[in-house]
C-alpha positions in Angstrom: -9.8 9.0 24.4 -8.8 11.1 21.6 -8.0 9.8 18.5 -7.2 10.9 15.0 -8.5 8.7 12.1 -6.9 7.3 8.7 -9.7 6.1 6.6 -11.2 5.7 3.5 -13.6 3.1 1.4 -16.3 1.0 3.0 -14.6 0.0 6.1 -13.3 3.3 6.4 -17.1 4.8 7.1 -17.5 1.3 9.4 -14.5 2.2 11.5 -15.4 5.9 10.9 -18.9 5.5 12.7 -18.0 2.6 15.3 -15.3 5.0 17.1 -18.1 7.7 17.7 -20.6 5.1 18.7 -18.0 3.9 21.6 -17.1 7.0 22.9 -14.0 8.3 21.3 -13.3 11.9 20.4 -12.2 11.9 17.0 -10.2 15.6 16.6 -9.3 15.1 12.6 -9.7 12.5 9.9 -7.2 12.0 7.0 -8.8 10.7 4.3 -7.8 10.6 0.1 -9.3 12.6 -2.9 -11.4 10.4 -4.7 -9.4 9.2 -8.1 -11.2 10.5 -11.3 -10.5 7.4 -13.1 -12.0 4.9 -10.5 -15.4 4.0 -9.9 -16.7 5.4 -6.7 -19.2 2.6 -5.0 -18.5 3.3 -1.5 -19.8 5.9 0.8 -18.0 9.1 1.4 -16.4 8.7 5.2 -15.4 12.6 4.6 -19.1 13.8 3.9 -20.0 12.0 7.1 -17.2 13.1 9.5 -17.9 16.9 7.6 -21.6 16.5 8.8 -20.5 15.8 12.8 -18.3 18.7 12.0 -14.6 17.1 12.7 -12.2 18.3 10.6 -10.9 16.3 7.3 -7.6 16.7 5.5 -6.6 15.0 2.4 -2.8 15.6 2.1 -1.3 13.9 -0.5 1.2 12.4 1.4 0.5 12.4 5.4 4.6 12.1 6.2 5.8 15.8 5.6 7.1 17.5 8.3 4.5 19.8 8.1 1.8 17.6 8.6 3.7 15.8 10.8 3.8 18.8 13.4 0.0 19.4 12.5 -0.7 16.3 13.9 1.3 16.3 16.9 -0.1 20.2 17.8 -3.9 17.9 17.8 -2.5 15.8 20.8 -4.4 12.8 20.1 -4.4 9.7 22.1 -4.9 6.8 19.6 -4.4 6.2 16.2 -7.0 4.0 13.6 -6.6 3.5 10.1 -9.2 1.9 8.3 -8.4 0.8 4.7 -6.2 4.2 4.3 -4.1 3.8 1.0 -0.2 5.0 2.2 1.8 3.7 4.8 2.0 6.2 7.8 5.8 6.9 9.0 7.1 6.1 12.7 6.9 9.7 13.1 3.0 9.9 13.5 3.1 6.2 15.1 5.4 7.3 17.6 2.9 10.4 18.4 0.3 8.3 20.2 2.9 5.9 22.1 1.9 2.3 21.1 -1.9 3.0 20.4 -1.8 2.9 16.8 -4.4 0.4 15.4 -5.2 -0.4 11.7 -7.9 -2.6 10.1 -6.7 -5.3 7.8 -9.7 -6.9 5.1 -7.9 -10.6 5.8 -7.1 -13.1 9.3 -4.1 -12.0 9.5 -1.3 -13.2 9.2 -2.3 -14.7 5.5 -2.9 -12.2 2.6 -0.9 -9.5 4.3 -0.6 -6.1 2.1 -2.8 -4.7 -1.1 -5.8 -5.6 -2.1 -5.9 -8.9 0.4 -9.9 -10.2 -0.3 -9.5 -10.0 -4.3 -6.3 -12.3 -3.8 -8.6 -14.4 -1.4 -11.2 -14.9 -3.8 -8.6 -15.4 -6.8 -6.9 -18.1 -4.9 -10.5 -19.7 -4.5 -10.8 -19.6 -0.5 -14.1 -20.4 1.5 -13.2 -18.0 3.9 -11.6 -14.6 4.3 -11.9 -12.1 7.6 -10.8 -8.7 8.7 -8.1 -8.3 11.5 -7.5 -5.2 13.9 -3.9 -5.2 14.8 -1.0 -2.6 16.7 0.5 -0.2 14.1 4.4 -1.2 13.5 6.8 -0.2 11.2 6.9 -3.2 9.0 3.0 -3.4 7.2 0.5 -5.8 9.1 3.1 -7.4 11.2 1.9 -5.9 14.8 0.3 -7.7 17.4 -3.1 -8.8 16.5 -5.9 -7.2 19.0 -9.0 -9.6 17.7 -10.7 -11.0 14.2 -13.6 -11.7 12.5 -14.4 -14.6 9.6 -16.5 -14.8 6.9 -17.5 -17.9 4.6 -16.7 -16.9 0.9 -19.4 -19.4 -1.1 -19.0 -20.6 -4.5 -21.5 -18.0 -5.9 -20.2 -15.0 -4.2 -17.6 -12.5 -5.9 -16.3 -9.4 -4.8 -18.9 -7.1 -5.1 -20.7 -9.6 -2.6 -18.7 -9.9 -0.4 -18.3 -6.3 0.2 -21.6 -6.2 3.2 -20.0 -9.3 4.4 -16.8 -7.8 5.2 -18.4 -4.5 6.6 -20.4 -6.6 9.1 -17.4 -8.7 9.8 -15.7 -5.3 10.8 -18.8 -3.9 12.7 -18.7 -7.5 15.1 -14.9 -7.2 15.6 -14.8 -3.3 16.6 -17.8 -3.9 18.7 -16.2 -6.6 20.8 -12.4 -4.9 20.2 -13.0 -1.1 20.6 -14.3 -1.2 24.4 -11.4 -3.2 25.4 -8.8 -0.3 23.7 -10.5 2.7 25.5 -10.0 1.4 28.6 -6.4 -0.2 27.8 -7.4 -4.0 28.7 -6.8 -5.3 25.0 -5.1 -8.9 25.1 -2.4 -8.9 22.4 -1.5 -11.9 20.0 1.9 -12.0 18.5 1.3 -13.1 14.4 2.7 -16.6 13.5 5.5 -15.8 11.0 5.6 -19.3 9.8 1.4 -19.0 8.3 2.7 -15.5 7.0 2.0 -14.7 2.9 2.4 -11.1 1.4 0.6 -10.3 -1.8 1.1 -6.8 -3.8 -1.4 -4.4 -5.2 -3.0 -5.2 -8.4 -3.2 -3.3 -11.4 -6.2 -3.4 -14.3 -3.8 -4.8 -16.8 -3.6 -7.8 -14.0 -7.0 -9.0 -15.5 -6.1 -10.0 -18.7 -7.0 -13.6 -19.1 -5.2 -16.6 -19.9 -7.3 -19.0 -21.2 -4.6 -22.1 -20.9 -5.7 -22.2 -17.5 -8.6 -23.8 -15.9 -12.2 -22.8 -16.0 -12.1 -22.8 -12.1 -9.0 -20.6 -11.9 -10.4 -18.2 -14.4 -13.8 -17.9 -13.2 -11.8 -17.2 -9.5 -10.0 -14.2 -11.6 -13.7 -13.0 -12.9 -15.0 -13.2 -9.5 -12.2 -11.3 -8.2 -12.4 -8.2 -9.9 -16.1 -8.0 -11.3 -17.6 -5.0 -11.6 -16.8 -2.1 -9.7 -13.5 -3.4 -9.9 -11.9 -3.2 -13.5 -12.5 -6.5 -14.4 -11.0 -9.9 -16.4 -10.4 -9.5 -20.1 -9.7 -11.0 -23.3 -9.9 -9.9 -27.0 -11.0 -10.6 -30.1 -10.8 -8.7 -33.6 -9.1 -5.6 -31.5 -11.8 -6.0 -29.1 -11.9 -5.9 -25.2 -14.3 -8.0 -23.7 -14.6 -7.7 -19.9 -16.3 -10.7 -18.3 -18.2 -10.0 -15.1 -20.2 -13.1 -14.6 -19.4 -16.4 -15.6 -20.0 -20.2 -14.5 -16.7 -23.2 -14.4 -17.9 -26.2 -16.7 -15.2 -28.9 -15.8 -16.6 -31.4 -18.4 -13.8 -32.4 -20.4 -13.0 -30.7 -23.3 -10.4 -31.1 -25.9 -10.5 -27.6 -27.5 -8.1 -24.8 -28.2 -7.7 -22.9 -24.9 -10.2 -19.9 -25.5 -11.7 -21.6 -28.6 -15.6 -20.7 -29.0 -17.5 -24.3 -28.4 -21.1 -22.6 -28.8 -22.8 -19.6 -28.9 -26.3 -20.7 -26.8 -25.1 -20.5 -24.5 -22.2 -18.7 -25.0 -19.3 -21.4 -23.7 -15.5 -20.8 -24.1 -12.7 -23.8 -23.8 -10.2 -23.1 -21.3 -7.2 -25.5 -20.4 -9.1 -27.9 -18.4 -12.4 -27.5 -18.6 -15.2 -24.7 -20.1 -16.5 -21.9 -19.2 -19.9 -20.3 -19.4 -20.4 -16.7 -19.7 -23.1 -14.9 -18.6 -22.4 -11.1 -18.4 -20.2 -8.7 -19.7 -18.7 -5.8 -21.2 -17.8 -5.1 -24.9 -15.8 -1.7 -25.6 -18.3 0.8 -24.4 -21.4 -1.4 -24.4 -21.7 -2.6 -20.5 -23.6 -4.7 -18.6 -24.0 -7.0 -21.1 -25.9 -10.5 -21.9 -24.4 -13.2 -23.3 -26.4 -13.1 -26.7 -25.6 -9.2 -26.7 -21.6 -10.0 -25.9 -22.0 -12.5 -29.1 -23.0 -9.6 -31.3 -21.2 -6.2 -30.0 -18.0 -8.4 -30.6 -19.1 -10.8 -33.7 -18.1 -13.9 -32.5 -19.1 -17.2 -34.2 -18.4 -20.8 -33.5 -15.1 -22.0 -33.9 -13.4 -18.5 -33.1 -10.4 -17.9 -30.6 -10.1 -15.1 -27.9 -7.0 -14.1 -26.4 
């Protein structure tokens, strides 16, 4: 079966690798420039499809008519995307007939769209999945072909998670991707009524709100630590990113984001404290708590935000 392949990030490597290991002749992957401005901690699933000598294309938009006809003069078969970034037009689906499959990091059909295990985490699940579902015109609405769970734990974050969900992905494709090539997949139609949609975020989402909860804002830290861009606060024209701390939900009757002591460092939320442990202070990274209390001067009794 020939197949051309959408892909990019971790999963895009996972889904990159498991179509060769099964048998499929992959004739082209479309994959995106890496952005200057974001931190690169995935491996590169154009250096490895380079090295087997397939050809790779990073168009920056895949729906031109132009590219569009490039595609359709490659005759492929099937159709995978694997975490690629822009929605692909009916135009290309309509190319393989029905065999266009994409990789979703969530069990479907909760946390469709963006950036679906950072909203996992910052809604404080215990357990997240990937999904491999039919391509349709509507995002991550097609018929589901087979999924794969993971526990999220109370220590884990995003960074964490990240082997978890690549060897979620390498279970489900192993089990799913037989079953495609020989076109005996059994289809599940998506419960509309367990359906939620969630957008993309955006750095400036991190900014923290210290009238919630320590558990809700320790959810946000996990969410987007490091290599994401991380939760933030200020103080004295300040920004302080927080990649590690630890909900205290003794009660407290402080100011939200009031500084209650230095050793350790502990901030009052709206219900609760929290203890942090790690961190970034303008250009100083990776942080300890004492060396947070002294890039940004802070002293008992002080308020972020």
């Amino acid at each position: 079966m020939k197949a051309i392949v959408f892909a990019y990030n971790i999963l895009g490597k996972v889904g990159f690798e498991s179509l060769l290991k099964h048998g499929f002749e992959i004739c082209a992957l479309v994959t995106h420039e890496d952005e200057p401005n974001e931190k690169i901690y995935f491996e590169s699933v154009a250096a490895l499809a380079e090295k087997k000598g397939i050809k790779v294309f990073k168009p920056a938009s895949p729906n031109t008519p132009e590219f569009i006809q490039m595609i359709k003069d490659l005759k492929p078969d099937a159709l995978f995307s694997f975490y690629y970034r822009q929605m692909i037009c009916d135009d290309i689906l309509n190319i393989v007939n029905d065999k266009a499959y994409n990789l979703h990091g969530s069990l479907l059909p909760k946390y469709r769209g963006r950036a679906p295990l950072n909203w996992a985490v910052l809604h404080g699940e215990t357990t997240a999945g990937v999904t491999l579902h039919k391509m349709v015109k509507k995002a991550d609405r097609g018929e589901i072909v087979d999924q794969q769970g993971f526990d999220i734990l109370e220590e884990d974050n995003i960074c964490t998670l990240q082997p978890k969900m690549s060897n979620a992905a390498s279970i489900l494709l192993e089990r799913a991707l037989p079953a495609i090539f020989t076109g005996t997949e059994k289809l599940t139609v998506q419960d509309e009524s367990k359906a939620s949609y969630f957008g993309g975020r955006k750095a400036e989402d991190g900014i923290i709100h210290w009238e919630k909860s320590a558990k809700e804002i320790n959810n946000l830290i996990r969410a987007v630590t490091d290599p994401f861009p991380g939760a933030f606060t200020f103080y004295n024209g300040k920004k302080i990113v927080i990649w590690s701390a630890k909900a205290i939900s003794e009660p407290d009757e402080n100011k939200p984001g009031k500084v209650v002591s230095l050793n350790p460092l502990v901030i009052s939320t709206g219900k609760g404290n929290l203890n942090i442990t790690r961190g970034k202070v303008g250009n100083a990274d990776n942080l300890s708590a004492q060396s947070i209390i002294e890039e940004a001067g802070l002293t008992p009794g002080t308020t972020l935000g």
